[in-house]
C-alpha positions in Angstrom: 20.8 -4.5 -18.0 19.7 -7.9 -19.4 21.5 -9.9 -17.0 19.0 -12.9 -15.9 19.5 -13.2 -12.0 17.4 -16.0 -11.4 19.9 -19.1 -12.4 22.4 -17.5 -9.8 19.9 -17.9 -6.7 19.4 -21.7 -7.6 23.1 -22.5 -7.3 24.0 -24.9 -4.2 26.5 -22.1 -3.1 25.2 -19.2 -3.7 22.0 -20.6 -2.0 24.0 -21.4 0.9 25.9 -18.0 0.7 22.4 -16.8 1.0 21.3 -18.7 4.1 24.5 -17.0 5.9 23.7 -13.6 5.1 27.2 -13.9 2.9 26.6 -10.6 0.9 30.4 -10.4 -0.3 30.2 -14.0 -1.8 26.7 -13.1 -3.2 27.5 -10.1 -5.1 30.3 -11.9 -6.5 28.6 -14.2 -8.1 26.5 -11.7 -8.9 29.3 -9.8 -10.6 30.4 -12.9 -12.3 26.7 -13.0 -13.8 27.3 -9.4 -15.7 26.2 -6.9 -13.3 29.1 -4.2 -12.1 29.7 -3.0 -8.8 28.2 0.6 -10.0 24.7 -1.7 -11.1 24.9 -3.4 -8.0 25.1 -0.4 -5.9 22.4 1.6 -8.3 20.1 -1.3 -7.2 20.1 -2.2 -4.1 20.6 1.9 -2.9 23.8 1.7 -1.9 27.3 3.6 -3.0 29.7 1.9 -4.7 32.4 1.9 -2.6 29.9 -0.1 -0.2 29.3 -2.7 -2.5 33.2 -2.8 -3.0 33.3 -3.2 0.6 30.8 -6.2 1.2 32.7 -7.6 -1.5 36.0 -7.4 0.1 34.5 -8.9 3.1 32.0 -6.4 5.0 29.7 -8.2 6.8 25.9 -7.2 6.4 24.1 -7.5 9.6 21.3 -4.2 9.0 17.8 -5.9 8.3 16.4 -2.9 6.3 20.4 -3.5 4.1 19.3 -7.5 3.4 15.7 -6.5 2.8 17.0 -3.7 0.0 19.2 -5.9 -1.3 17.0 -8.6 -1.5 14.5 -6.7 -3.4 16.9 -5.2 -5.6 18.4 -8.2 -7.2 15.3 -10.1 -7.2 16.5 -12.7 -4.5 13.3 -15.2 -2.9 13.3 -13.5 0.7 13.2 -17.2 2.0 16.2 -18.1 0.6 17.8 -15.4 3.1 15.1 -16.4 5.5 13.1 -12.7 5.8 9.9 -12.2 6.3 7.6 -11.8 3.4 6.6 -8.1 4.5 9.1 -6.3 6.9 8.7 -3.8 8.7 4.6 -4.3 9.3 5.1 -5.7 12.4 5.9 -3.9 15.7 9.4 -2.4 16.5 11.4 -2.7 19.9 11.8 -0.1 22.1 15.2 -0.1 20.9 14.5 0.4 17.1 11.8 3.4 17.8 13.0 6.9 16.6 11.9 9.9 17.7 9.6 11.9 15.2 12.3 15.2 15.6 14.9 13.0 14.1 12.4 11.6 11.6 11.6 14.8 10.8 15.2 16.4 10.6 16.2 13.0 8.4 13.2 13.6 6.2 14.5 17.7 5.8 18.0 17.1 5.9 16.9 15.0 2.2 14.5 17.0 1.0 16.7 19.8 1.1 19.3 18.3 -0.6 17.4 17.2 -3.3 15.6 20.3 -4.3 18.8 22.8 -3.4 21.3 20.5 -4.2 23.4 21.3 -1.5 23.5 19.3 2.5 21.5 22.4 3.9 21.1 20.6 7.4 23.6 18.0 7.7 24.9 14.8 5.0 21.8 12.7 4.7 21.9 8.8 4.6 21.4 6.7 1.3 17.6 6.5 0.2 16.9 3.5 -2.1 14.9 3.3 -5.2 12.9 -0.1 -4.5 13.0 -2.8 -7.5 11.2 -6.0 -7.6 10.7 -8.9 -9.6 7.9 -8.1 -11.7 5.5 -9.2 -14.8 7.0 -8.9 -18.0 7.9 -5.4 -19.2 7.5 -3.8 -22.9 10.1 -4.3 -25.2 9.9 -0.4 -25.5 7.8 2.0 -23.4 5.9 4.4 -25.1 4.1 7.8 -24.5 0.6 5.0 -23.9 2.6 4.0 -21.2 2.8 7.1 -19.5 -0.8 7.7 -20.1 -1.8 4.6 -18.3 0.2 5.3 -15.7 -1.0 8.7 -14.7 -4.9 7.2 -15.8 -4.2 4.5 -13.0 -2.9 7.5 -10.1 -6.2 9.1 -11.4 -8.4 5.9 -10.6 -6.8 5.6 -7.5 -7.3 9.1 -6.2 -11.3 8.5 -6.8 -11.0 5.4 -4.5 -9.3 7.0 -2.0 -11.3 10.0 -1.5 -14.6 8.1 -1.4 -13.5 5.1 1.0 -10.1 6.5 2.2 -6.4 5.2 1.9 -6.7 2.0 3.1 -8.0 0.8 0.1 -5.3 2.0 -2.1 -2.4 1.9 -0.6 -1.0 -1.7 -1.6 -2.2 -1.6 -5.2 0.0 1.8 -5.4 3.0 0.3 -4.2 2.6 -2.6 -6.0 2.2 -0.5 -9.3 5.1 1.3 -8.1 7.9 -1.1 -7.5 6.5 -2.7 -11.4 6.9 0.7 -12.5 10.9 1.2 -11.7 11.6 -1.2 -14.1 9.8 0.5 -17.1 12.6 3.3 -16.6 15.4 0.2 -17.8 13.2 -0.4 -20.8 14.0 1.1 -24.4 12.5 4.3 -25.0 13.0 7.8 -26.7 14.3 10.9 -24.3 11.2 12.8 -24.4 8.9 9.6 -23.4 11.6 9.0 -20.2 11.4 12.4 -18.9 7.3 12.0 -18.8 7.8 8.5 -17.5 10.1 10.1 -14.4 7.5 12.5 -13.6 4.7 9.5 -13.6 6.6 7.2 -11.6 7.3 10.4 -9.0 3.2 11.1 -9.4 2.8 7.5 -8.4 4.5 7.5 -5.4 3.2 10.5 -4.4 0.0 8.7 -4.7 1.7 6.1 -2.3 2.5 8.4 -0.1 -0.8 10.2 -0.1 -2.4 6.7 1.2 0.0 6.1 3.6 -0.8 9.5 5.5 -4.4 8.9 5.0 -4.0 5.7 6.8 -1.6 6.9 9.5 1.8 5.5 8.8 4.3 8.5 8.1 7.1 6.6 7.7 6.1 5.6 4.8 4.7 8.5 3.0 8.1 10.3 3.7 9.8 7.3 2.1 7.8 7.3 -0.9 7.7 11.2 -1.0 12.0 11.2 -1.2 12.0 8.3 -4.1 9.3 10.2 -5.8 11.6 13.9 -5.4 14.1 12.4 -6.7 12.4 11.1 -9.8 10.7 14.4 -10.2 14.4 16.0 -10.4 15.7 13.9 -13.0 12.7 14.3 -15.0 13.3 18.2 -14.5 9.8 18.3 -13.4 9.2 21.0 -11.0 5.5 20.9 -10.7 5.8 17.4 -9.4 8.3 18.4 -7.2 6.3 21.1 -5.2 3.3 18.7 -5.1 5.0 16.6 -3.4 6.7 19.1 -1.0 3.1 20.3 -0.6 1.8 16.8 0.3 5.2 16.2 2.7 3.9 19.4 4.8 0.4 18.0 5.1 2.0 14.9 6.6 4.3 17.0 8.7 1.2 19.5 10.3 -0.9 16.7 10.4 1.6 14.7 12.8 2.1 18.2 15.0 4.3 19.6 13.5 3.3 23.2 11.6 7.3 24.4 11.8 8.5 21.5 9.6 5.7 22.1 7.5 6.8 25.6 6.6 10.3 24.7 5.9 9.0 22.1 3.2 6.8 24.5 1.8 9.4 27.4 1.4 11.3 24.4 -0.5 8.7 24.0 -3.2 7.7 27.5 -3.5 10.3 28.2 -5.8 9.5 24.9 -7.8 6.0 25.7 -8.1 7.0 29.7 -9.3 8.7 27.8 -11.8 6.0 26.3 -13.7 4.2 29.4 -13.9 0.9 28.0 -13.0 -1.4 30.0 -10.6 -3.4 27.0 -9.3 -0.1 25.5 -8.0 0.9 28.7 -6.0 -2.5 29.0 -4.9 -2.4 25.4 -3.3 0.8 26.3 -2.0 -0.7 29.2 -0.4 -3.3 27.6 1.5 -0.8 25.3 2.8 1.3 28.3 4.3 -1.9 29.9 5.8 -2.6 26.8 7.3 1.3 26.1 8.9 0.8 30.0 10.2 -2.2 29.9 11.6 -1.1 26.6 13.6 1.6 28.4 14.8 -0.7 31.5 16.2 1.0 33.3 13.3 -2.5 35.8 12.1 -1.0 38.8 9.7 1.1 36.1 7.4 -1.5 33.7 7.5 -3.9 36.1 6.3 -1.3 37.5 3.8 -1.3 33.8 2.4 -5.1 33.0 2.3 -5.3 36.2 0.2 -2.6 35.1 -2.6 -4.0 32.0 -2.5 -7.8 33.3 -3.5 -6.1 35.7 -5.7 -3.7 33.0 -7.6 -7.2 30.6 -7.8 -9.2 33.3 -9.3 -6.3 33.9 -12.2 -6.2 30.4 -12.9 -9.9 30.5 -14.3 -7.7 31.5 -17.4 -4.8 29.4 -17.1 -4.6 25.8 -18.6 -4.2 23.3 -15.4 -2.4 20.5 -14.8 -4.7 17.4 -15.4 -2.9 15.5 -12.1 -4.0 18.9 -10.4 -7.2 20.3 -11.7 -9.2 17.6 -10.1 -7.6 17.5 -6.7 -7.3 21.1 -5.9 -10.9 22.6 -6.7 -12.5 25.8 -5.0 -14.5 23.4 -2.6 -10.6 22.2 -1.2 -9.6 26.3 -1.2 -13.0 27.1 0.9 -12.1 24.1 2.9 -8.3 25.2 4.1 -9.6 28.5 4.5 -11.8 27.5 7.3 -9.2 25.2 8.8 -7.1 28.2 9.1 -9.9 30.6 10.8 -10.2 27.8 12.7 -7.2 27.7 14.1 -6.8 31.4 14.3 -9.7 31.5 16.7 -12.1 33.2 14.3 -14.9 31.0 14.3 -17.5 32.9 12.4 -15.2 33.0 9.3 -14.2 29.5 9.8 -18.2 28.5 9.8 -18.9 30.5 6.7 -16.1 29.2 5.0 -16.6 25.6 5.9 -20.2 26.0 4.9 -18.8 27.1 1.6 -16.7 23.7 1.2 -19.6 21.3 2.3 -22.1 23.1 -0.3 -19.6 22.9 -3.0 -18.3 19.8 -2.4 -21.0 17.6 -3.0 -21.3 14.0 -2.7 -18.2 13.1 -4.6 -15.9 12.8 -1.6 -16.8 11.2 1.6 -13.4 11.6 2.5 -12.9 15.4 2.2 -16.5 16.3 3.2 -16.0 14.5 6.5 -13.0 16.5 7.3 -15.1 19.5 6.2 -18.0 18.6 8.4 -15.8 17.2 11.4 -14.2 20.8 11.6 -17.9 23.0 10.9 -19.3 20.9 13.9 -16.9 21.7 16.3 -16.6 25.4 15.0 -20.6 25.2 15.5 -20.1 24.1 19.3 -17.1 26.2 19.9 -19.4 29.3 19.1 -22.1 28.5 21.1 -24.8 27.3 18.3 -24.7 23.6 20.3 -27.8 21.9 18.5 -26.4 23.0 15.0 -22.9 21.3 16.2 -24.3 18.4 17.3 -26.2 17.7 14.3 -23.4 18.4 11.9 -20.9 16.4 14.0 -23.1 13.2 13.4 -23.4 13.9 9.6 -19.0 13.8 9.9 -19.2 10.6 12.2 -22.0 8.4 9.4 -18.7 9.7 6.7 -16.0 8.8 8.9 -17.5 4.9 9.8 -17.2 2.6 6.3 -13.7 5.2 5.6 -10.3 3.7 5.6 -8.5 5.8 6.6 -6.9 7.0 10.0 -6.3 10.5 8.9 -10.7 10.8 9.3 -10.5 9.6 12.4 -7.8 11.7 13.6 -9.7 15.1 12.2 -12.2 13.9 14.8 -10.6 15.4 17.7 -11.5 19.1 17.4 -15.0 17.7 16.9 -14.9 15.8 20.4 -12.8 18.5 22.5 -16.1 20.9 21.4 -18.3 18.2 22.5 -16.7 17.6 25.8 -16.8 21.4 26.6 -20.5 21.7 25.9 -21.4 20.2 28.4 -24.5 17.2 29.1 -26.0 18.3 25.5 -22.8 16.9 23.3 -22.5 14.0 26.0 -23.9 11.6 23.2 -22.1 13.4 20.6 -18.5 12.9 22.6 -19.5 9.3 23.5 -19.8 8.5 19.7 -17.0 10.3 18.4 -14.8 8.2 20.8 -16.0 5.3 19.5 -15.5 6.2 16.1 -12.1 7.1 16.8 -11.4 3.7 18.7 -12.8 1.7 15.5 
């Protein structure tokens, strides 16, 4: 590392080399300036042999290719005349992907990197995103860490009390600094904790990208943040973030998917022995079951997950975990689950059980919570207790950020519309809400 990029851009021929999308002549100079081809490759998330071929004359037409390699080496994204932000603006009909091949992309990955083996076909390249940044340590420390995971923890208490919205950029901008703290000088032990805190962080990134409804970007964040969590040998991590790749998966219809992602980070979370990992793991399962009509597993899986939180009353917990998976978040999947198993008495009690214990402390959870009790309310005939507990979700769900609220408003307004004249106020507002 070392190698100071930034004379290279202002040359009158590389800068022209730029302007004509000449990658080959760039990443000569480049190489001239000390970095190899391997260095190259490592940052701008490509192989080595395609460096080698750019070099040798490959021309580079992709977008997402310039933009990767633009970030990488640190290059001005004028000087190569890209947008400032790609990728925010809307996509032709001829760059859309279908979600199936999304999701078969994001498995096909996912699988390879926790198995280690192509278990559903040889997935593309995923890049590790660099960026100019503010000056690093001279050496990174075990503080480091620790202000790392204290700033994931700071951003997990603004996201569940005004959504994702509000998080999202300062993670990925904490992020892409972050990268470059894993080129600075440090000791073995503090690098493996710094692996797993970059991986938490992106998990964080990806956990506000869900929130505000843009997958493609959580499952980008997710596979950087997998991969960290492997070389770091962290296998906590690793089934947190499979956990939180299923939620993105069920949430965007598709329970199946789900399943398969958390069968891949079951074995990770076995690994680390603790029963409050298995337990969230659990709920997950029960959930992706019960979506899928699926009653004895599901309630084979709420049981081990009750069962694994009551053993962890005696178990030391995971700091990143202890605060984001509490008994009010068990009560709560529970009910989503009865819920969608049709048992609407269960899901009520258990619903009533999240709301109670969840307090004030999370406008973003307890909406979810109060979104699904209101339409369990409605669906079991107890209309005035619906209504009312549907507009307590709706004065949550209006200053949130967050797309995911809105979206746990439809059970809530397809229980309205079936009651009839009575939720016709009820309906009318949630569509609002939804539309806002």
């Amino acid at each position: 590392m070392g190698v100071d990029l930034a004379a290279v851009w202002e040359r009158p021929d590389v800068r022209a080399a730029l302007a004509r999308h000449d990658m080959g002549a760039v990443f000569r100079a480049v190489a001239a300036a000390g970095l190899t081809q391997r260095e190259i490759a490592d940052r701008t998330g490509q192989n080595q042999s395609d460096v080698s071929a750019i070099v040798h004359g490959r021309e580079v037409q992709s977008y997402d290719l310039l933009e990767r390699i633009a970030v990488g080496l640190g290059i001005p994204r004028g000087y190569m005349g890209l947008a400032y932000s790609p990728g925010c603006g809307p996509r032709s009909p001829d760059e859309e992907e279908d979600e199936d091949v999304k999701r078969r992309r994001f498995l096909a990955h996912a699988g390879q990197v926790v198995l280690g083996v192509a278990v559903f076909g040889e997935p593309a390249e995923v890049s590790l995103r660099q960026v100019e940044a503010t000056p690093l340590p001279q050496r990174v420390g075990i503080s480091d860490v620790q202000q790392l995971d204290d700033a994931v923890r700071r951003m997990f208490v603004l996201e569940r009390h005004h959504g994702g919205g509000v998080v999202l950029h300062l993670a990925e901008g904490l992020a892409d600094w972050s990268h470059q703290l894993l080129h600075a000088q440090t000791s073995d032990a503090v690098r493996h904790a710094l692996l797993g805190a970059v991986a938490r962080l992106h998990g964080k990134v990806a956990w506000a990208a869900y929130d505000l409804g843009i997958p493609d970007k959580a499952r980008h964040h997710l596979l950087v943040g997998l991969r960290l969590a492997r070389e770091a040998d962290d296998p906590g991590v690793q089934a947190y973030l499979l956990n939180t790749a299923a939620r993105v998966e069920m949430h965007n219809g598709s329970p199946d998917t789900a399943l398969q992602l958390l069968h891949f980070g079951y074995t990770p979370a076995l690994a680390t022995r603790s029963s409050l990992l298995i337990a969230l793991m659990e709920c997950k399962i029960a959930g992706a079951y019960a979506k899928l009509g699926a009653r004895e597993p599901a309630v084979r899986a709420l049981a081990t997950a009750r069962e694994s939180f009551d053993r962890a009353a005696d178990e030391e917990k995971p700091s990143w975990l202890g605060s984001f998976f509490t008994r009010a978040s068990l009560a709560g999947a529970e009910g989503v689950a009865w819920a969608s198993l049709g048992e609407e008495e269960s899901a009520i009690n258990s619903l009533t059980t999240a709301v109670r214990a969840r307090g004030d402390n999370s406008p973003l959870a307890q909406s979810f919570e109060l979104a699904e009790l209101g339409a369990a309310h409605l669906r079991n005939g107890d209309v005035h207790e619906g209504i009312r507990i549907g507009m307590k979700a709706l004065d949550l769900v209006g200053p949130l950020r967050s797309q995911r609220a809105r979206d746990r408003l439809v059970p809530l307004h397809k229980a309205a519309m079936r009651s009839g004249r009575q939720a016709a106020d009820l309906a009318h507002r949630v569509t609002l809400a939804r539309t806002t």
